[in-house]
C-alpha positions in Angstrom: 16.7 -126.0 91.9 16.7 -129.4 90.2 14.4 -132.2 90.9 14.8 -134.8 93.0 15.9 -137.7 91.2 13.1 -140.6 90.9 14.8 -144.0 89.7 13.2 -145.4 86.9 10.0 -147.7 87.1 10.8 -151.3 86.7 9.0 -153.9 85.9 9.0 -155.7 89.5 7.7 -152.6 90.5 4.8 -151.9 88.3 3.5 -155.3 88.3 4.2 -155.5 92.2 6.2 -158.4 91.7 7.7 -159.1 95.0 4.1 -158.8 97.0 2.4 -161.0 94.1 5.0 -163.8 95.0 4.4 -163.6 98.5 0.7 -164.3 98.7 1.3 -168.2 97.8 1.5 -169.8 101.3 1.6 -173.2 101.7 -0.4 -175.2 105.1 1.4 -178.5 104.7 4.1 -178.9 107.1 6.8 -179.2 105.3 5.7 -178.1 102.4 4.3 -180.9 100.0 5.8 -180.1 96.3 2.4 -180.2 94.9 1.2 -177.8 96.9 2.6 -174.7 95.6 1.3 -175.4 92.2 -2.7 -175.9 94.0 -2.5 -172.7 94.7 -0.6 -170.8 92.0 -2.9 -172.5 89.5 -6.3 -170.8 91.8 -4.6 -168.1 92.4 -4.4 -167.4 88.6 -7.9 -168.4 88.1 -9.2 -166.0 90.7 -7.1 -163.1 88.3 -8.5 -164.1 84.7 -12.0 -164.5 87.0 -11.1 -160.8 87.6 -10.4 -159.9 84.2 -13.2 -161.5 82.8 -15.8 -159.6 84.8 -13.9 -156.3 83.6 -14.5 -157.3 80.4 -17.8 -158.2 80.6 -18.9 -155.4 82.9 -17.4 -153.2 79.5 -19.7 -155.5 77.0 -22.5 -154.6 79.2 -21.7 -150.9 78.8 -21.4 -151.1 75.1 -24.9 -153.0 74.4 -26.5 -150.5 76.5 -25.2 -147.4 74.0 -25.9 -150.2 71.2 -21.8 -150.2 70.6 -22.1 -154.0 68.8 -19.1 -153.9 67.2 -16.9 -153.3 70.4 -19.1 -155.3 72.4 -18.9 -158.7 70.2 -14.7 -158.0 70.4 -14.6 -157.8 74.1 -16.6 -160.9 73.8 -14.0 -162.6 71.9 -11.3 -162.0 74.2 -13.7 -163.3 76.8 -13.4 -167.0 75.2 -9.7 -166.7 74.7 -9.3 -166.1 78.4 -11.7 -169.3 78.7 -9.7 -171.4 76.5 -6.2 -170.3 79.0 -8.8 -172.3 81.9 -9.7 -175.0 80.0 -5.4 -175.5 79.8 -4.7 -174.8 83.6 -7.2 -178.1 84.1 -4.5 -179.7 82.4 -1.9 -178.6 85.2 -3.9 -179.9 87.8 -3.8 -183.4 86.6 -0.3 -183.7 86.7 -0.7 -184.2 90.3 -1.3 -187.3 91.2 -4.2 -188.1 93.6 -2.2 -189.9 96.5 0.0 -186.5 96.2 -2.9 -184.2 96.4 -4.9 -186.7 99.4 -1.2 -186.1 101.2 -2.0 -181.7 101.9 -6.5 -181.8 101.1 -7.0 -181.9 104.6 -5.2 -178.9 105.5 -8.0 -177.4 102.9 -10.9 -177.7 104.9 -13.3 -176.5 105.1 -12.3 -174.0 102.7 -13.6 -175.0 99.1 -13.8 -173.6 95.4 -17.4 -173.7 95.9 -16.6 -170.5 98.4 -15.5 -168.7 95.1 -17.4 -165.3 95.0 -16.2 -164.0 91.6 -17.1 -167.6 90.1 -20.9 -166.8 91.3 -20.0 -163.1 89.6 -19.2 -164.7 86.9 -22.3 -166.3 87.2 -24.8 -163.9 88.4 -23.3 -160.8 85.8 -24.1 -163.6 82.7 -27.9 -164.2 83.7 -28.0 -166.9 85.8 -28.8 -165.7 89.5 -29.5 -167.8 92.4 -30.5 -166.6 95.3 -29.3 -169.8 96.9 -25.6 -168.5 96.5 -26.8 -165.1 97.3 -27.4 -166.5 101.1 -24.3 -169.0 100.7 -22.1 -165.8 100.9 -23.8 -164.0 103.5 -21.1 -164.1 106.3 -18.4 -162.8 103.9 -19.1 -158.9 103.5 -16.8 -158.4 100.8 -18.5 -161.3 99.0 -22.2 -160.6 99.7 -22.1 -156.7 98.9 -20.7 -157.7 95.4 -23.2 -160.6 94.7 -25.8 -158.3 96.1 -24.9 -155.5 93.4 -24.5 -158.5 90.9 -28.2 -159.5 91.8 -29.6 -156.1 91.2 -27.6 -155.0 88.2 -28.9 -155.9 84.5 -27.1 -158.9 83.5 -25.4 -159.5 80.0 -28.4 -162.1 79.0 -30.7 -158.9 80.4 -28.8 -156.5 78.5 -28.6 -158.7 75.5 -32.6 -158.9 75.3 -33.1 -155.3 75.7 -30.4 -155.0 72.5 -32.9 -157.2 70.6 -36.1 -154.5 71.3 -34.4 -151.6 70.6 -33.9 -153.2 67.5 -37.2 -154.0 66.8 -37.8 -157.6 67.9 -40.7 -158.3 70.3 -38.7 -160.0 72.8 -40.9 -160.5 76.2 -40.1 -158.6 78.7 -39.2 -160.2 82.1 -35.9 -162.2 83.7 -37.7 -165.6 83.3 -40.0 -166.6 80.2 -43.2 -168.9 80.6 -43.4 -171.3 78.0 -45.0 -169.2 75.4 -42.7 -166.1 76.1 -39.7 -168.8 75.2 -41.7 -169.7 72.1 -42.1 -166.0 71.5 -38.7 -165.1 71.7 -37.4 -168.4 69.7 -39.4 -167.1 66.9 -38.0 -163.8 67.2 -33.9 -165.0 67.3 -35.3 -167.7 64.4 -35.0 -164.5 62.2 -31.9 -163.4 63.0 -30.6 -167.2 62.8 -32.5 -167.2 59.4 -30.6 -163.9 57.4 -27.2 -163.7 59.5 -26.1 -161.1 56.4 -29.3 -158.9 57.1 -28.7 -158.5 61.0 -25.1 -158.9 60.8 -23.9 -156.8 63.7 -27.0 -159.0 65.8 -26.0 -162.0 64.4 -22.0 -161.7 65.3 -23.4 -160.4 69.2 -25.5 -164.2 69.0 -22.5 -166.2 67.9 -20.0 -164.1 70.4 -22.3 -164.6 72.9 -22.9 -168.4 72.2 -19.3 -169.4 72.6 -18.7 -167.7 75.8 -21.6 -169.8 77.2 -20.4 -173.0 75.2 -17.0 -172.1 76.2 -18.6 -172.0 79.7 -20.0 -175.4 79.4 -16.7 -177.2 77.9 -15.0 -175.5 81.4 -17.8 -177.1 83.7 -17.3 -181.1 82.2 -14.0 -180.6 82.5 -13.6 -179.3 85.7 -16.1 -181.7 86.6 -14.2 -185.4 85.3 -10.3 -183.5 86.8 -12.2 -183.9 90.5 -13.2 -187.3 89.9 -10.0 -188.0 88.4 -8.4 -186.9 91.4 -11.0 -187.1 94.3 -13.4 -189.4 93.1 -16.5 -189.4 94.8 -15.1 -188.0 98.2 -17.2 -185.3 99.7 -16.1 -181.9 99.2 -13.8 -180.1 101.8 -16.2 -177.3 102.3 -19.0 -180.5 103.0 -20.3 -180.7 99.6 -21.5 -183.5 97.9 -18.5 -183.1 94.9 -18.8 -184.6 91.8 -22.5 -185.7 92.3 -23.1 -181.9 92.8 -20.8 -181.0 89.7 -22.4 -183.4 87.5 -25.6 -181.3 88.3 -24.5 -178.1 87.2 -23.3 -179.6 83.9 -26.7 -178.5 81.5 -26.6 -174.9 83.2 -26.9 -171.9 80.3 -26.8 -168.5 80.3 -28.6 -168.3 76.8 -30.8 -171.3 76.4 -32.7 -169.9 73.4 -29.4 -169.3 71.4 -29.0 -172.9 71.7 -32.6 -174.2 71.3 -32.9 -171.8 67.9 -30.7 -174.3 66.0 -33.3 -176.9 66.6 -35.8 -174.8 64.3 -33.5 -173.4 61.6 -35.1 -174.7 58.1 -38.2 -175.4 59.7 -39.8 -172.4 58.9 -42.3 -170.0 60.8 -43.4 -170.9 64.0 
C-alpha cells in the first residue's frame, strides 16, 4: 500500500504564521492606528529577548568547556540583535505623544517594567536583584525562571571562572570588596596589556564589553524615547518613569572591563 499523501510544508505553516498574527490584540475601542504598532514593536522585543537568552545560555555552555572561540561568536551575534533594538526605538517615536496619551490608559496597570525575560536578561548577565526576584512573585511562570536565573552561574560568573582556569588569580565570590576589585583589575590589566599574548581572552573581554556597552546605549535610549513621549508622567504599572530610568542608566554587567582602561599605560598596580 502507498502512503498517505502529506501536502508539502509551507512556510505559514512552519513559522505558524496565522497564530503569530493573531496574538496582536488591540484594547482601544475602536482601535487607535497607533496601537497595533505598540504592540507589534513589544511583541518583537519580547522574541529577540528570547533569542538573546538562547544565545547567551549557549556562551555560558561554551566558557564552561573553555570553547572561546565559539563563545566570543555567539557573543557577536548577541550585539547585532542589540543593534535591531536600538532601531525599533526609532519606530516608537514615530508616534506622536497626543496619539499614544489617546490608548496608555487602557495599559494600566500593566507596564514594561513587568517584563520577566528583561530581568533574564538581567539576572543571566550578572546583575541579580533580589528586589525583582520578589517583584515577580505572583507570576509563577515568571518567578520559577528568575528563581533558576538567581541560582544558576551567570555569564559575568562564568566569565571569572574562565579567567582562573587560565591562571589568573581572580577572587572568588559574586561581589568584590574593594581590594578583591583592585585584585582582579590588576589581573584583566594583563590581558588589556598583551591582547596578542591572551588573544582568545582578550577577544572574550572585547565581545563581552560591547554587549554590556551595547546594553548601556539601549538603556539612554530607551530612557530619553519615554520622556519624549510621556515626559515625566508616572508609569502605568505606578512607577516613578523616567526619574526611575534615569537611575538605572550607570548599571554594568562588567564594571572592571570598563575600569581597566583607566590603568592601561600606567603600569603595575
Amino acid at each position: 500500500m502507498s502512503e498517505p499523501y502529506q501536502p508539502a510544508l509551507t512556510y505559514g505553516e512552519y513559522l505558524k504564521v496565522p497564530e503569530l498574527l493573531r496574538l496582536q490584540v488591540c484594547l482601544s475601542d475602536p482601535p487607535h492606528h497607533d496601537e497595533l504598532q505598540f504592540i507589534i514593536v513589544h511583541q518583537v522585543y519580547e522574541l529577540w529577548f528570547k533569542l538573546m537568552l538562547h544565545e547567551i545560555d549557549e556562551v555560558i555552555h561554551r566558557l564552561h568547556r573553555d570553547d572561546l572561540k565559539t563563545a566570543v561568536r555567539l557573543m557577536r551575534r548577541v550585539v547585532e540583535i542589540q543593534k535591531v533594538l536600538l532601531q525599533h526605538i526609532e519606530v516608537l517615536e514615530t508616534m506622536r505623544p497626543q496619539d499614544f496619551l489617546e490608548f496608555r490608559n487602557n495599559l494600566k496597570p500593566a507596564s514594561g517594567f513587568q517584563s520577566w525575560q528583561f530581568r533574564e536578561l538581567e539576572f543571566v548577565s550578572g546583575l541579580k536583584d533580589e528586589a525583582f526576584l520578589e517583584h515577580h512573585r505572583h507570576d509563577a511562570v515568571a518567578f520559577e525562571r528568575l528563581q533558576k536565573r538567581w541560582r544558576e552561574p551567570s555569564l559575568r560568573d562564568v566569565f571569572f571562572d574562565v579567567l582562573r582556569r587560565h591562571g589568573f588569580r581572580i577572587p572568588e565570590g559574586r561581589h568584590f570588596d574593594e581590594g578583591e576589585r583592585q585584585q582582579c583589575l590588576s589581573e584583566l590589566l594583563k590581558i588589556h596589556e598583551a591582547p596578542d599574548e591572551h588573544a582568545d581572552l582578550y577577544q572574550l573581554c572585547e565581545a563581552l564589553i560591547d554587549y554590556d556597552e551595547h546594553f548601556c546605549l539601549w538603556r539612554d535610549r530607551h530612557v530619553r524615547m519615554v520622556e519624549r513621549v510621556i515626559g515625566y508622567k508616572r508609569g502605568t504599572g505606578g512607577s516613578e518613569g523616567v526619574p526611575y530610568l534615569k537611575r538605572t542608566l550607570e548599571r554594568k554587567f562588567f564594571p572592571e572591563l570598563w575600569a581597566v582602561r583607566t590603568h592601561l599605560g600606567e603600569g603595575a598596580y
